[in-house]
C-alpha positions as CSV (number, residue, x, y, z in Angstrom):
1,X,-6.2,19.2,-12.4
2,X,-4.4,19.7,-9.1
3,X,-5.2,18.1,-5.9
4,X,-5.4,19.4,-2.7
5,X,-4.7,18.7,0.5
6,X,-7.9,17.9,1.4
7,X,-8.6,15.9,-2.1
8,X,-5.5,13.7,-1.0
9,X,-6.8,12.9,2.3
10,X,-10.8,11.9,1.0
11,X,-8.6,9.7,-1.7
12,X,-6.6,8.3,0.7
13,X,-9.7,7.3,3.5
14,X,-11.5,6.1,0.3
15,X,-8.7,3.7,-0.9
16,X,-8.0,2.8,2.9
17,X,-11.9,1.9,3.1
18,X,-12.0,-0.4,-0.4
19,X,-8.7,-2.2,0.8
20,X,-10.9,-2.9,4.4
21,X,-13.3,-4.5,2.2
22,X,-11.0,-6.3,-0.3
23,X,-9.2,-7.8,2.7
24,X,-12.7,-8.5,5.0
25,X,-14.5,-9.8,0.9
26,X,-11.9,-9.9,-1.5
27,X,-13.2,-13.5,-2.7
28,X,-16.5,-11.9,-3.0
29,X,-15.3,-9.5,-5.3
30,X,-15.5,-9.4,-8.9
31,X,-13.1,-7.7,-10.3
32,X,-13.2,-6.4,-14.3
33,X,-11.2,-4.7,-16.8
34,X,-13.5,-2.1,-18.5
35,X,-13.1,-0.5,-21.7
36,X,-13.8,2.8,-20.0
37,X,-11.1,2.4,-17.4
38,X,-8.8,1.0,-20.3
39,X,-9.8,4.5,-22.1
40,X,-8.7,6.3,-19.2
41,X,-5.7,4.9,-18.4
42,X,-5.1,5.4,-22.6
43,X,-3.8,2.3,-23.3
44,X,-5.5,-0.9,-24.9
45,X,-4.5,-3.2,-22.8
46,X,-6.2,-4.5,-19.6
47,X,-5.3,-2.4,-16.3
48,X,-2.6,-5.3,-15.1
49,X,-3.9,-4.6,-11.6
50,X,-7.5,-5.4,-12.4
51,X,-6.2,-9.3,-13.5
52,X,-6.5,-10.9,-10.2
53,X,-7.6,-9.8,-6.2
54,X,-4.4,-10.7,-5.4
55,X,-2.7,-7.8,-7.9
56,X,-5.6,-5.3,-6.3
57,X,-4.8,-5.5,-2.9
58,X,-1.4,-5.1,-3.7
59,X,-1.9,-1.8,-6.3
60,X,-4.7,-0.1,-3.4
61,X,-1.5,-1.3,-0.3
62,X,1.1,1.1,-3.1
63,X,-1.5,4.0,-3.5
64,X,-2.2,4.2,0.0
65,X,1.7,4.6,0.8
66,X,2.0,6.9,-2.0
67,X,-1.0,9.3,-0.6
């Protein structure tokens, strides 16, 4: 699957949005490895940047730049 333009922008304003809110709640939030994330990602072990707030904020501050 390709992403457009347009698919990179909605990504981008979503991941923008949940970094507001980790930075506004991020003590609030609960944060949880999955197996189904962990299937999709195709790997056994835990997502490393679902192990703390701290590592989220961090991974959604890299995806925004990225986008």
């Amino acid at each position: 699957m390709t992403l457009t333009n347009e698919d990179m922008k909605i990504i981008k304003i979503l991941v923008e949005k949940e970094l507001e809110e980790i930075k506004k709640d991020g003590k609030k939030v609960m944060i949880v490895n999955s197996p189904f994330l962990n299937k999709v990602a195709g790997d056994d072990a835990d997502l490393p940047f679902l192990s703390s707030e701290v590592k989220y904020k961090q991974y959604l501050e890299q995806l925004v730049n990225k986008l």
